[in-house]
VEXKOL-936553 format. One record per atom (N, C-alpha, C): residue number from 0; chain; atom name; z, x, y. Coordinates in steps of 0.05 Angstrom, whole numbers, plus 5000, padded with zeros to 4 digits. Layout:
REM VEXKOL-936553
REC   k c  a    Z    X    Y
REC NUM A CA    Z    X    Y
...
***
This chain:
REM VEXKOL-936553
REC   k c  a    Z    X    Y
REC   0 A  N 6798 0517 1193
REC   0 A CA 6783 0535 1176
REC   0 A  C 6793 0532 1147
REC   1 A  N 6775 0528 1126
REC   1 A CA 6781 0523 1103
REC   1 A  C 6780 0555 1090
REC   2 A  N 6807 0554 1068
REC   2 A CA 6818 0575 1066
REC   2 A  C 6811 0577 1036
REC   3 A  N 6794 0599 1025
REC   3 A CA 6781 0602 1002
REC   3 A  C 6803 0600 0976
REC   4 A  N 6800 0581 0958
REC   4 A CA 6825 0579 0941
REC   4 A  C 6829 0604 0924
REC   5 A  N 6806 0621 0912
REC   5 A CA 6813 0646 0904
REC   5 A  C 6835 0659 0917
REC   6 A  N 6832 0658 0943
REC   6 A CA 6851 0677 0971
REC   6 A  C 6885 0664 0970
REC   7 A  N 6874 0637 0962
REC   7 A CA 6904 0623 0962
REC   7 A  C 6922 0623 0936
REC   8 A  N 6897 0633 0912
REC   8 A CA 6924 0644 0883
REC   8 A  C 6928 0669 0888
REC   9 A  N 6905 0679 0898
REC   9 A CA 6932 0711 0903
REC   9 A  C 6946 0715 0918
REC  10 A  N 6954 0696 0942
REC  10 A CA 6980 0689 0962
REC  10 A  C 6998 0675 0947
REC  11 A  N 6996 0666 0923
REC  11 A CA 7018 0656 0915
REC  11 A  C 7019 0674 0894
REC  12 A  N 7007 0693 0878
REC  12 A CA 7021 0708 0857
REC  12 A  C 7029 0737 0867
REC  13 A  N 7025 0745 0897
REC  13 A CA 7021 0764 0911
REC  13 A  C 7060 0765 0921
REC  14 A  N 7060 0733 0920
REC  14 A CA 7098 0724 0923
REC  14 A  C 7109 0739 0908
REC  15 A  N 7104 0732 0887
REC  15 A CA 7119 0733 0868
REC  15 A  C 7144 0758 0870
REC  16 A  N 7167 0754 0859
REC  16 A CA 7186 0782 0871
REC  16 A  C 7191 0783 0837
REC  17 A  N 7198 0810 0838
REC  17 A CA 7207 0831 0822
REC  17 A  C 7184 0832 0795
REC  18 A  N 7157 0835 0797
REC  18 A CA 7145 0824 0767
REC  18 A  C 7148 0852 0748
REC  19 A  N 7140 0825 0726
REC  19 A CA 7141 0843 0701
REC  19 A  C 7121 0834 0682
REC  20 A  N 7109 0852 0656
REC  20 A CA 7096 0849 0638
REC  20 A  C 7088 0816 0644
REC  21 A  N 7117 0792 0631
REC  21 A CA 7102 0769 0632
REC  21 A  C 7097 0750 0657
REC  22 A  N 7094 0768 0685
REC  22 A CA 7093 0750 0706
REC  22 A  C 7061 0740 0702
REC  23 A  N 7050 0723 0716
REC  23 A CA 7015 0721 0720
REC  23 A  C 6999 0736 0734
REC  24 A  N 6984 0740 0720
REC  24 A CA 6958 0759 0733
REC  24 A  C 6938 0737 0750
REC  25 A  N 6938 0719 0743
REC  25 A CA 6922 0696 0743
REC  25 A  C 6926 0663 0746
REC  26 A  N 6917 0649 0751
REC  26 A CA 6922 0621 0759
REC  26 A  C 6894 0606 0741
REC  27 A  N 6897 0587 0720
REC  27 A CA 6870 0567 0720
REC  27 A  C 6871 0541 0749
REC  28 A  N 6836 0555 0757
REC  28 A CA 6836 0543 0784
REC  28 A  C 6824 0509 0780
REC  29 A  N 6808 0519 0755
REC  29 A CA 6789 0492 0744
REC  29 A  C 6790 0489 0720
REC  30 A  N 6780 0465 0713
REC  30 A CA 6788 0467 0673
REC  30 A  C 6763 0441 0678
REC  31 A  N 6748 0444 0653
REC  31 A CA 6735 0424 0645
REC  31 A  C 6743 0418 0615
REC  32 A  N 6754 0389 0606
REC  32 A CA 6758 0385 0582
REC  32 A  C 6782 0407 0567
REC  33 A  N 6770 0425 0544
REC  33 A CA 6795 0434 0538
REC  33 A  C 6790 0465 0534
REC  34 A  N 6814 0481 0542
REC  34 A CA 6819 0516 0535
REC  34 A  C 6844 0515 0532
REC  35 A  N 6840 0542 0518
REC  35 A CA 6869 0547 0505
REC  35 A  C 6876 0579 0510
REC  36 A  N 6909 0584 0516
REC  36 A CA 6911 0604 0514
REC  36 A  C 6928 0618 0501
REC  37 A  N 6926 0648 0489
REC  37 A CA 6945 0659 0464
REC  37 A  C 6960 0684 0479
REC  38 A  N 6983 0675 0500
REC  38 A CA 6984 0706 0514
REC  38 A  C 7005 0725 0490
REC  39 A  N 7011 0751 0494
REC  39 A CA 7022 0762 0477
REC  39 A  C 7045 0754 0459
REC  40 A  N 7041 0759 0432
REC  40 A CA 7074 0751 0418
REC  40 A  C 7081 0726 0433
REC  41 A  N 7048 0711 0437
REC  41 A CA 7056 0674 0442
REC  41 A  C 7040 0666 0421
REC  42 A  N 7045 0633 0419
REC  42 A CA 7031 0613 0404
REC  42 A  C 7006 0603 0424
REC  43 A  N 6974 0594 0408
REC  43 A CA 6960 0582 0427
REC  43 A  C 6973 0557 0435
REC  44 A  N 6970 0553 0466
REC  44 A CA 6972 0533 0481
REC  44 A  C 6956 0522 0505
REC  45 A  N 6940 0498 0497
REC  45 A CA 6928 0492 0513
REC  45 A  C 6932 0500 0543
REC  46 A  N 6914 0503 0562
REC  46 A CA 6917 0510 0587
REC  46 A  C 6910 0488 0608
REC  47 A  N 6929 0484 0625
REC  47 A CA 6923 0458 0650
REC  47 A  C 6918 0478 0675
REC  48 A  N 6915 0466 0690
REC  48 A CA 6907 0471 0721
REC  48 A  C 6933 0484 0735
REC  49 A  N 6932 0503 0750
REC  49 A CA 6953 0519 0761
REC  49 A  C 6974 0538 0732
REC  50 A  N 6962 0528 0712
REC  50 A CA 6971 0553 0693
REC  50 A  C 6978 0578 0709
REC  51 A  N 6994 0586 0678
REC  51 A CA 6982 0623 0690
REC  51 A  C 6966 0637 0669
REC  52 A  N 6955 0659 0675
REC  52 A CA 6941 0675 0662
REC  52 A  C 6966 0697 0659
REC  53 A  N 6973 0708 0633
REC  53 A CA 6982 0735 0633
REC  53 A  C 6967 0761 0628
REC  54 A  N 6976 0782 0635
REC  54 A CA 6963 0813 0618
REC  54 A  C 6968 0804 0591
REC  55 A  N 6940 0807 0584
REC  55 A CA 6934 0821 0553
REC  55 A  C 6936 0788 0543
REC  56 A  N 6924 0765 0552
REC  56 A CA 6927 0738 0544
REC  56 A  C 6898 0736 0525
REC  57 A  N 6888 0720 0515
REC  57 A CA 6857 0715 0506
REC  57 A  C 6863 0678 0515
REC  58 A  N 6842 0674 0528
REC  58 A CA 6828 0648 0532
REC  58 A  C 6800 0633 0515
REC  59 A  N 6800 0622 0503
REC  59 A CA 6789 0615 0503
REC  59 A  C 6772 0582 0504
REC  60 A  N 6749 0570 0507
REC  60 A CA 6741 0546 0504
REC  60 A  C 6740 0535 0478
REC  61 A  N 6725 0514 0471
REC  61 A CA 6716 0493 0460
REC  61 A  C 6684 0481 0464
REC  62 A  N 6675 0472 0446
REC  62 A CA 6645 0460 0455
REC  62 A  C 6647 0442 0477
REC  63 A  N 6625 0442 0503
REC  63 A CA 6639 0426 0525
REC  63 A  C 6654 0425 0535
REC  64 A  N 6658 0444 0545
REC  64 A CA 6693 0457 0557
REC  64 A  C 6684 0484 0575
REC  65 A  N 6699 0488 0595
REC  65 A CA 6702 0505 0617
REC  65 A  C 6717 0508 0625
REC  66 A  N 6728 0537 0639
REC  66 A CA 6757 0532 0657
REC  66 A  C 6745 0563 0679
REC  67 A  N 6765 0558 0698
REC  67 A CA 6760 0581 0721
REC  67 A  C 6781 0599 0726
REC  68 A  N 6786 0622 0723
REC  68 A CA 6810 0630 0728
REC  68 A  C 6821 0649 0760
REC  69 A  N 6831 0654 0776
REC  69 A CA 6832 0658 0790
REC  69 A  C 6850 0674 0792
REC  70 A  N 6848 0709 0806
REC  70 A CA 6864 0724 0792
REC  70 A  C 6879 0744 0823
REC  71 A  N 6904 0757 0811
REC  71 A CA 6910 0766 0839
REC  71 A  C 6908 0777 0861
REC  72 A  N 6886 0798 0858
REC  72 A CA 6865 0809 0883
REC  72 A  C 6841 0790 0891
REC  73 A  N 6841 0758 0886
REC  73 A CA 6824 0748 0896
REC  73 A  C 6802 0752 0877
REC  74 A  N 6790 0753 0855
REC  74 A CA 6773 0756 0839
REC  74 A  C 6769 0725 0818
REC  75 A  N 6757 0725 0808
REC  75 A CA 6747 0703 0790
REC  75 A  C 6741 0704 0769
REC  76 A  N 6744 0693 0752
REC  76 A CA 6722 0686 0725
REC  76 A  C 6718 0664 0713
REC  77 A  N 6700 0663 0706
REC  77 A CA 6690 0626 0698
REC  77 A  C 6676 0631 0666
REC  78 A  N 6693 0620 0642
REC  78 A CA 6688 0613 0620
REC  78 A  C 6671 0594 0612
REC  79 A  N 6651 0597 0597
REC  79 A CA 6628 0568 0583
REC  79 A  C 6637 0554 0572
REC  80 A  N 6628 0542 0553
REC  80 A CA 6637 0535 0532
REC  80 A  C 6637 0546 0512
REC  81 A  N 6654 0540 0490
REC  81 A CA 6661 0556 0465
REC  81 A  C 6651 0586 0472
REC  82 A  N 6670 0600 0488
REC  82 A CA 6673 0626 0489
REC  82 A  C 6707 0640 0489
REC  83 A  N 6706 0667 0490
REC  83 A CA 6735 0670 0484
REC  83 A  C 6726 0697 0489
REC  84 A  N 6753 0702 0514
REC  84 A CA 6752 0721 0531
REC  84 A  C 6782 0744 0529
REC  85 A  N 6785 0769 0533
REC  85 A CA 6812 0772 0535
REC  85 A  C 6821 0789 0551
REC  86 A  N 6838 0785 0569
REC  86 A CA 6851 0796 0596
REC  86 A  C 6853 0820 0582
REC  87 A  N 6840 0843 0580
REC  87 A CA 6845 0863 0559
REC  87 A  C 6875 0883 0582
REC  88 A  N 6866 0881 0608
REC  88 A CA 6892 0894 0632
REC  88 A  C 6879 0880 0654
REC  89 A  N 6896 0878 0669
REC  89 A CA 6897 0875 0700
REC  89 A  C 6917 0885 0715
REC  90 A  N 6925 0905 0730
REC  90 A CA 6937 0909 0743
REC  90 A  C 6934 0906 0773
REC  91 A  N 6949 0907 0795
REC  91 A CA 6944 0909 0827
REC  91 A  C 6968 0902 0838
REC  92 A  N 6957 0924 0859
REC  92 A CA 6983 0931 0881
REC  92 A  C 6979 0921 0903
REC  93 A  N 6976 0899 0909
REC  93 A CA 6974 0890 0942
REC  93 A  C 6983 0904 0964
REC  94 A  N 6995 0922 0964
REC  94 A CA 7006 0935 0986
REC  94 A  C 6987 0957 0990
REC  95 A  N 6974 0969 0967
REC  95 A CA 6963 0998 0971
REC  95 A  C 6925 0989 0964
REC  96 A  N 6931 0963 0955
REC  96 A CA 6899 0957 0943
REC  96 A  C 6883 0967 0915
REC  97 A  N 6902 0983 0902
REC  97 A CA 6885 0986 0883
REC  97 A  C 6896 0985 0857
REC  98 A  N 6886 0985 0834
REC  98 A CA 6887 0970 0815
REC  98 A  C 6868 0983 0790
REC  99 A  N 6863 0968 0773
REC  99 A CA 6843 0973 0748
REC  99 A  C 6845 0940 0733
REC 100 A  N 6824 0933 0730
REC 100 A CA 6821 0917 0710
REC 100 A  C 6799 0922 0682
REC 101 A  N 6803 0912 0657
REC 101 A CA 6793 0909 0632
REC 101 A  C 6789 0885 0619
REC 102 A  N 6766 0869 0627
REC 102 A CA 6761 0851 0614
REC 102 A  C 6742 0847 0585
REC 103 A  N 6756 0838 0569
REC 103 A CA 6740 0836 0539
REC 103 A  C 6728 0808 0529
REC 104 A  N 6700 0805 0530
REC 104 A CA 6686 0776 0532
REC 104 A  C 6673 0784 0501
REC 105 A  N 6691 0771 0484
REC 105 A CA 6676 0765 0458
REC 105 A  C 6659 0752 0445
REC 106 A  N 6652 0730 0455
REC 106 A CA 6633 0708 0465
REC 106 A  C 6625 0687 0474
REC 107 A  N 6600 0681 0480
REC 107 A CA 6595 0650 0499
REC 107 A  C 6586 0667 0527
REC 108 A  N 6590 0646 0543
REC 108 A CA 6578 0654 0573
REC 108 A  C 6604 0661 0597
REC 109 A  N 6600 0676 0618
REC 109 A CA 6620 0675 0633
REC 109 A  C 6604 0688 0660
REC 110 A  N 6619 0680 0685
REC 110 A CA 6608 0688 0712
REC 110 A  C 6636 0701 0720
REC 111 A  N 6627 0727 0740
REC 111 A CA 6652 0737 0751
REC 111 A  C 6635 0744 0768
REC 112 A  N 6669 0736 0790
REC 112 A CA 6652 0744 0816
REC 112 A  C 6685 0767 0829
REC 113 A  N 6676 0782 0844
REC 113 A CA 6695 0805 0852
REC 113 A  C 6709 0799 0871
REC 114 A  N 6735 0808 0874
REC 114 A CA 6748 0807 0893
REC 114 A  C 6761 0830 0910
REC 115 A  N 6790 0836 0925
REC 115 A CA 6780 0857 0934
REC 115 A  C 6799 0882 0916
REC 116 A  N 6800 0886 0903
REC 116 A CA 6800 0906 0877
REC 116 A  C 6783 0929 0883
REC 117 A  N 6793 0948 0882
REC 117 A CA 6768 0970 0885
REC 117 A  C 6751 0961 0864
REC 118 A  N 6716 0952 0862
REC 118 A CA 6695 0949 0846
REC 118 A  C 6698 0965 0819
REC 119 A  N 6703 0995 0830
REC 119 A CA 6694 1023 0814
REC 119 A  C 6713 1015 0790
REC 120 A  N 6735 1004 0795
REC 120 A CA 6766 1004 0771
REC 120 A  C 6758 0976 0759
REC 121 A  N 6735 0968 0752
REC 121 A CA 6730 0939 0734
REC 121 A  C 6716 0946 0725
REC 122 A  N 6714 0948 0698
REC 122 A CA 6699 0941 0672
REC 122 A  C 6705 0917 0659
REC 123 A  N 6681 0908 0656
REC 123 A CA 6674 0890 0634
REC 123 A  C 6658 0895 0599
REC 124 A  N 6666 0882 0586
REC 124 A CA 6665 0898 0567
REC 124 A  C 6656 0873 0541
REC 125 A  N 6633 0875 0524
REC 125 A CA 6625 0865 0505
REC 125 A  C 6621 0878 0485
REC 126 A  N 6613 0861 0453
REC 126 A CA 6616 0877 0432
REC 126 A  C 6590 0897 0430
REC 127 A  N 6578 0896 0451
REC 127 A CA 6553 0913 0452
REC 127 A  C 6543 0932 0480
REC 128 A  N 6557 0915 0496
REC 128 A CA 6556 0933 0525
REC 128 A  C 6585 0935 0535
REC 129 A  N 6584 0958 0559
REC 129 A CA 6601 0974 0576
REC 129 A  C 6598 0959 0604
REC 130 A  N 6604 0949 0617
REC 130 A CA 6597 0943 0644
REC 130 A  C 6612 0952 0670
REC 131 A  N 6597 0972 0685
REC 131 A CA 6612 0981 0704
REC 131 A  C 6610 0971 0731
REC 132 A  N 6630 0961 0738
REC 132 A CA 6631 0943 0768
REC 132 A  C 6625 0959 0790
REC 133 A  N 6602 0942 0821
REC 133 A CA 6599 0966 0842
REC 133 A  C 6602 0934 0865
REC 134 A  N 6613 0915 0855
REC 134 A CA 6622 0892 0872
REC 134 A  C 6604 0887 0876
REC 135 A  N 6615 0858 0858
REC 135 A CA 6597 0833 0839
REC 135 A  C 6597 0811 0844
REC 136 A  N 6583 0796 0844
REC 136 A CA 6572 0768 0831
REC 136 A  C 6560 0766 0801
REC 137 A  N 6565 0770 0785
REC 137 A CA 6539 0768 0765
REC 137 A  C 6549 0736 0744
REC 138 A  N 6531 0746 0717
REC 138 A CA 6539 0729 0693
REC 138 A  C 6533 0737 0670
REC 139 A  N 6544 0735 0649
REC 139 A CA 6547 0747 0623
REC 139 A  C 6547 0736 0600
REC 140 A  N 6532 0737 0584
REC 140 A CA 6520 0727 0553
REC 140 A  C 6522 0737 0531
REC 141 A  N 6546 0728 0512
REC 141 A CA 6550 0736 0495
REC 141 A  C 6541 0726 0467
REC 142 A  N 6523 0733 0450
REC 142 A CA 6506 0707 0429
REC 142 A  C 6528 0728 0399
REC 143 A  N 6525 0703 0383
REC 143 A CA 6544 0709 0367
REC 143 A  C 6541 0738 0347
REC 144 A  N 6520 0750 0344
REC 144 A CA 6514 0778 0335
REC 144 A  C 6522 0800 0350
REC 145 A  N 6532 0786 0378
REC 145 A CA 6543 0815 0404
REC 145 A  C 6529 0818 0420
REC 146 A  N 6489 0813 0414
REC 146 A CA 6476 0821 0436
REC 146 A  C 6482 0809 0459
REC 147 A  N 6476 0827 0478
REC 147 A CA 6492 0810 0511
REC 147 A  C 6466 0813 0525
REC 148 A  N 6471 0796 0554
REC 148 A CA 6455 0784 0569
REC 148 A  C 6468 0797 0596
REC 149 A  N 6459 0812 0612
REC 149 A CA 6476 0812 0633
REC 149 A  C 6454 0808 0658
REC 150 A  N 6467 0782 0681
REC 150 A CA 6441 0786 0703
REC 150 A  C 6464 0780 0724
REC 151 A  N 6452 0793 0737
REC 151 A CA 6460 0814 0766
REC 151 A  C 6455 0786 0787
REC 152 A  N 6475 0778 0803
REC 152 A CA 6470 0754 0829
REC 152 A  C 6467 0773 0856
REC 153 A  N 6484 0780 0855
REC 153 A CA 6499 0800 0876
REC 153 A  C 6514 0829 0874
REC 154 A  N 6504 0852 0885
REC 154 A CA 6530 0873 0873
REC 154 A  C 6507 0896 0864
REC 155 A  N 6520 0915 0856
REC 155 A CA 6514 0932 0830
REC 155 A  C 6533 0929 0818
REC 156 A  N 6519 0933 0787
REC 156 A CA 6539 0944 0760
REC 156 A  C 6506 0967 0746
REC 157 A  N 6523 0980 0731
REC 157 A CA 6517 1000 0709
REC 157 A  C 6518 0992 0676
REC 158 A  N 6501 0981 0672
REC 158 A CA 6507 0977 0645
REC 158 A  C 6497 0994 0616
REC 159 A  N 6514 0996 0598
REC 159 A CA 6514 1021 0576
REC 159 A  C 6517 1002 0550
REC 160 A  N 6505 1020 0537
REC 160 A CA 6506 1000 0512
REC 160 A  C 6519 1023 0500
REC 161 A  N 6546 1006 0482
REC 161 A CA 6560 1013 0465
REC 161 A  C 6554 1036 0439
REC 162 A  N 6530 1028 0428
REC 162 A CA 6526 1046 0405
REC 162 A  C 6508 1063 0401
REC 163 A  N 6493 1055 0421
REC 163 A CA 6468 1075 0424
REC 163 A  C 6477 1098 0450
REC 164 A  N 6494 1089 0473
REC 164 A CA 6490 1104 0498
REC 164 A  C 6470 1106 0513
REC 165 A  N 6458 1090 0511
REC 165 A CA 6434 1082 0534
REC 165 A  C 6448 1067 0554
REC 166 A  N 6438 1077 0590
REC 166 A CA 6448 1067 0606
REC 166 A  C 6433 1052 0623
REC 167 A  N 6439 1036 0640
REC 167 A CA 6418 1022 0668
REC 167 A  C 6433 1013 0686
REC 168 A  N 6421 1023 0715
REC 168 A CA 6436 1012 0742
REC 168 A  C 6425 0980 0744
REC 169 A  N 6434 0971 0744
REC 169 A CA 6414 0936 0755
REC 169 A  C 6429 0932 0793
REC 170 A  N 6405 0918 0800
REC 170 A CA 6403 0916 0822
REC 170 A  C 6395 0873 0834
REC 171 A  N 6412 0862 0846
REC 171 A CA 6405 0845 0851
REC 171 A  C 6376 0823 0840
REC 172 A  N 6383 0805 0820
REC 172 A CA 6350 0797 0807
REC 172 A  C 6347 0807 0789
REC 173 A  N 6362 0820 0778
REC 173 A CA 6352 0835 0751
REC 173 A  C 6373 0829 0733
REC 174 A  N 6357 0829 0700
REC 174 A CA 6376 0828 0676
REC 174 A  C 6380 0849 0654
REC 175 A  N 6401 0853 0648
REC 175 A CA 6392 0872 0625
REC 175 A  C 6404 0864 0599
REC 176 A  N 6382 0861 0579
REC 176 A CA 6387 0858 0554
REC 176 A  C 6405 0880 0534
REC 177 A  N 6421 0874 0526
REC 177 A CA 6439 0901 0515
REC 177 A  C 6441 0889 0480
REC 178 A  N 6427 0908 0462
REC 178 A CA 6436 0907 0432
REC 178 A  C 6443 0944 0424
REC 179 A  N 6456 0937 0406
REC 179 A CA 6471 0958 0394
REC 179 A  C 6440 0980 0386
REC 180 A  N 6427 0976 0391
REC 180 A CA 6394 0997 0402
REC 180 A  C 6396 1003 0422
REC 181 A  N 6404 0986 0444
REC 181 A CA 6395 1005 0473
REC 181 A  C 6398 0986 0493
REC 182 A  N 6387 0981 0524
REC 182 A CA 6387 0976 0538
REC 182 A  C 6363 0957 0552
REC 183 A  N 6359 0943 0553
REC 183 A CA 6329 0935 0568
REC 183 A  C 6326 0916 0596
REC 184 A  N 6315 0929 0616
REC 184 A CA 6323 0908 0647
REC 184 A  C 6294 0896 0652
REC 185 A  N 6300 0869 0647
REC 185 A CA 6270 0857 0668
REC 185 A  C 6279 0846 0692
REC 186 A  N 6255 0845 0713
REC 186 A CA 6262 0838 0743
REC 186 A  C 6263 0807 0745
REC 187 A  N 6281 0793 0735
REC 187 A CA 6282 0772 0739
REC 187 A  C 6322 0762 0733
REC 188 A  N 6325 0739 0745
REC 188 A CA 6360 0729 0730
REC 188 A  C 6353 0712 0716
REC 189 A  N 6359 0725 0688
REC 189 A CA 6361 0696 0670
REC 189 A  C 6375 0683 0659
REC 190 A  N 6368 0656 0645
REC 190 A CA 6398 0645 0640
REC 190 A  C 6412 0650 0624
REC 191 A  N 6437 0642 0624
REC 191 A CA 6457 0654 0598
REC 191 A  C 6468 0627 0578
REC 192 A  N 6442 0602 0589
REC 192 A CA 6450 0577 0567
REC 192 A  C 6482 0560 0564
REC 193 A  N 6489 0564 0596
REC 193 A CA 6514 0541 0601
REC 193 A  C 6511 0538 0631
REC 194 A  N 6515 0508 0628
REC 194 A CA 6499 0489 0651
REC 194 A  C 6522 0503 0678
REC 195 A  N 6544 0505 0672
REC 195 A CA 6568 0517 0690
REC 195 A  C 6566 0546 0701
REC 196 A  N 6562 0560 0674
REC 196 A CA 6558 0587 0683
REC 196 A  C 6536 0598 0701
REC 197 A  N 6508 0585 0690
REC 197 A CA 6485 0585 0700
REC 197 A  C 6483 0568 0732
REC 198 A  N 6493 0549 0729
REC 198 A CA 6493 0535 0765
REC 198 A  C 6507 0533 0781
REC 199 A  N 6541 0530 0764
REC 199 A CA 6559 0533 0773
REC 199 A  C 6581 0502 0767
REC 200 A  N 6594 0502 0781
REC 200 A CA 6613 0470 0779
REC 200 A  C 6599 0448 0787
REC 201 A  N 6582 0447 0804
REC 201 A CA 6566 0431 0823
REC 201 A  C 6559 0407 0788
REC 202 A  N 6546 0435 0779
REC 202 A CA 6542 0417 0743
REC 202 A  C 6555 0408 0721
REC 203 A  N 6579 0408 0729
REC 203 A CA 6601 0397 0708
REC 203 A  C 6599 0367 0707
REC 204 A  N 6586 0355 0719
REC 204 A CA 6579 0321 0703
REC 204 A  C 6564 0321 0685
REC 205 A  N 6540 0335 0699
REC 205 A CA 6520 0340 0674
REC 205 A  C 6520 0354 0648
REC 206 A  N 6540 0374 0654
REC 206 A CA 6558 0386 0625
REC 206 A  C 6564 0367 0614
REC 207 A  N 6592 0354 0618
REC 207 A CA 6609 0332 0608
REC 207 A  C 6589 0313 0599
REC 208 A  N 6575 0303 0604
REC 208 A CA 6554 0276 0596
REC 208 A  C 6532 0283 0583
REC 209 A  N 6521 0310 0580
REC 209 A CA 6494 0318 0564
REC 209 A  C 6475 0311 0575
REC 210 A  N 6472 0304 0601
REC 210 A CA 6442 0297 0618
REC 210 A  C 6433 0328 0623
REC 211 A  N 6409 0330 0608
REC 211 A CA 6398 0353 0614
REC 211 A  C 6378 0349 0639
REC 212 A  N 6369 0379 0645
REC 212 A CA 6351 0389 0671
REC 212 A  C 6352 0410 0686
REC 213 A  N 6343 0419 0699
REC 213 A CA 6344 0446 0707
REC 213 A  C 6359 0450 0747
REC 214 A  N 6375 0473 0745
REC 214 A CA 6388 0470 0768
REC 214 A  C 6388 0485 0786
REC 215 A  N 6388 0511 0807
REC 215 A CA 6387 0521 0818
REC 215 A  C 6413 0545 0823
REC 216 A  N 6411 0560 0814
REC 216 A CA 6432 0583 0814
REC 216 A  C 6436 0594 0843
REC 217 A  N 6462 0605 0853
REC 217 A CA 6468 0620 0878
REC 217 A  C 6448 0645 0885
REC 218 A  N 6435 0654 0856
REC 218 A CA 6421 0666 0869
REC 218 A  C 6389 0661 0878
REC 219 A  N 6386 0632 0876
REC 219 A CA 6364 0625 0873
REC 219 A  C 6341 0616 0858
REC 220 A  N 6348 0631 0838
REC 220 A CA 6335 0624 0810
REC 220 A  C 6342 0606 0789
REC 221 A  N 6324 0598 0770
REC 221 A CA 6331 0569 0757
REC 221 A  C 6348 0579 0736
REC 222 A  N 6370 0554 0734
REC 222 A CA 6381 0553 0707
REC 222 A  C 6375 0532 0695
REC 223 A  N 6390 0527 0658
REC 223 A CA 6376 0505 0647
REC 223 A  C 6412 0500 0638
REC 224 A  N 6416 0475 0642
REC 224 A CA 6438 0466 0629
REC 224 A  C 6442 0467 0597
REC 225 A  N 6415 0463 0582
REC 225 A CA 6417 0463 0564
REC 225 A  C 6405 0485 0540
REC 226 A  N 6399 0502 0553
REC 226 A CA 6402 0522 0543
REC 226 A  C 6371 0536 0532
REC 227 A  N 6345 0505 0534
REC 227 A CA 6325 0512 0524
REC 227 A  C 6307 0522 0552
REC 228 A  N 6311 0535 0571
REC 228 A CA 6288 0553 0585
REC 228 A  C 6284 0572 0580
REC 229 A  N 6250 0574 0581
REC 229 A CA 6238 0597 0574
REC 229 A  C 6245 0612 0578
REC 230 A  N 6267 0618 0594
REC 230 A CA 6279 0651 0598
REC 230 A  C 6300 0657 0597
REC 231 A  N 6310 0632 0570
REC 231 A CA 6333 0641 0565
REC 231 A  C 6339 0660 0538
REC 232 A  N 6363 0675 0535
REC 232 A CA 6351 0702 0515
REC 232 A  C 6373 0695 0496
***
């Protein structure tokens, strides 16, 4: 039986004895090309494969670039290109199960998928929306003015926009557009304009090489590697 590698970094940071502030929250599971990371009262330093992630680190990419991080309750997140993300907290107790996490996605694209963390104690969080976790699959769009993109694979989340306080439950298939106005859900997943985030790894040649075309997302629906489908926002 093949043993889910998410399952296998949090058996190995789940080891870990006596932690503290700078132990890892996190493992990079995948890296395309190049990311970098700035964890606290550190210098940026590029990030390789089996890294760690710390609390309170910022990641970010490069144009053409991806990485996956893999975190200690079994959870995920997958960076685009030229985006930059920041472990804002992570905590968890493997013995008792529960935890809180705070993730801060400043921009570019990213997929997170849940692990077993209580849902309710994850927020995600952009310069324009609130995102409240109900155990997820989704993906997230951050365009450089803040407006966000959020579409729903799997799960509920609750999403709130920052400055207005307008809220929306999304439900499987659905997206919701979030600007510092308000909230807006259409019944469809759309793309968030990175060939990785949108299809997944499967498309990291076609990342790396620029062969564009359209690919097929987990949840069924099309993505565009390159960022020009009609339904991308």
């Amino acid at each position: 039986m093949r043993i889910p590698s998410s399952l296998l970094v949090a058996a190995v940071l789940i080891g870990l004895a006596s932690p503290s502030a700078a132990d890892p929250v996190g493992l990079v599971q995948k890296l395309q090309n190049t990311a970098y990371g700035t964890p606290p009262q550190a210098a940026r330093m590029p990030k390789q494969p089996t890294d760690g992630v710390e609390f309170n680190e910022l990641i970010e990419t490069v144009p053409r670039s991806a990485i996956e991080i893999g975190f200690i309750d079994g959870s995920s997140l997958t960076l685009g290109a030229d985006a930059s993300v920041l472990i804002d907290e992570f905590v968890f107790d493997s013995a008792s199960g529960s935890g809180n996490a705070v993730i801060g996605i400043g921009k570019g694209a990213v997929r997170w998928a849940t692990g077993v963390m209580p849902p309710q104690n994850v927020v995600i969080e952009t310069p324009t929306a609130s995102i409240a976790i109900r155990g997820t699959l989704l993906k997230i769009g951050v365009k450089p003015n803040g407006d966000s993109i959020i579409a729903l694979l799997r799960g509920l989340v609750n999403v709130r926009s920052i400055n207005s306080g307008q809220s929306a439950d999304l439900n499987p298939g659905q997206t919701a557009l979030v600007t510092r106005d308000g909230v807006e859900v259409v019944d469809q997943v759309l793309s968030v304009a990175d060939a990785i985030v949108d299809d997944g790894w499967s498309r990291a040649e076609d990342f790396s090489t620029g062969r564009r075309g359209r690919g097929r997302d987990s949840s069924g629906s099309g993505g565009s590697g390159s960022g020009n489908n009609s339904n991308d926002y």
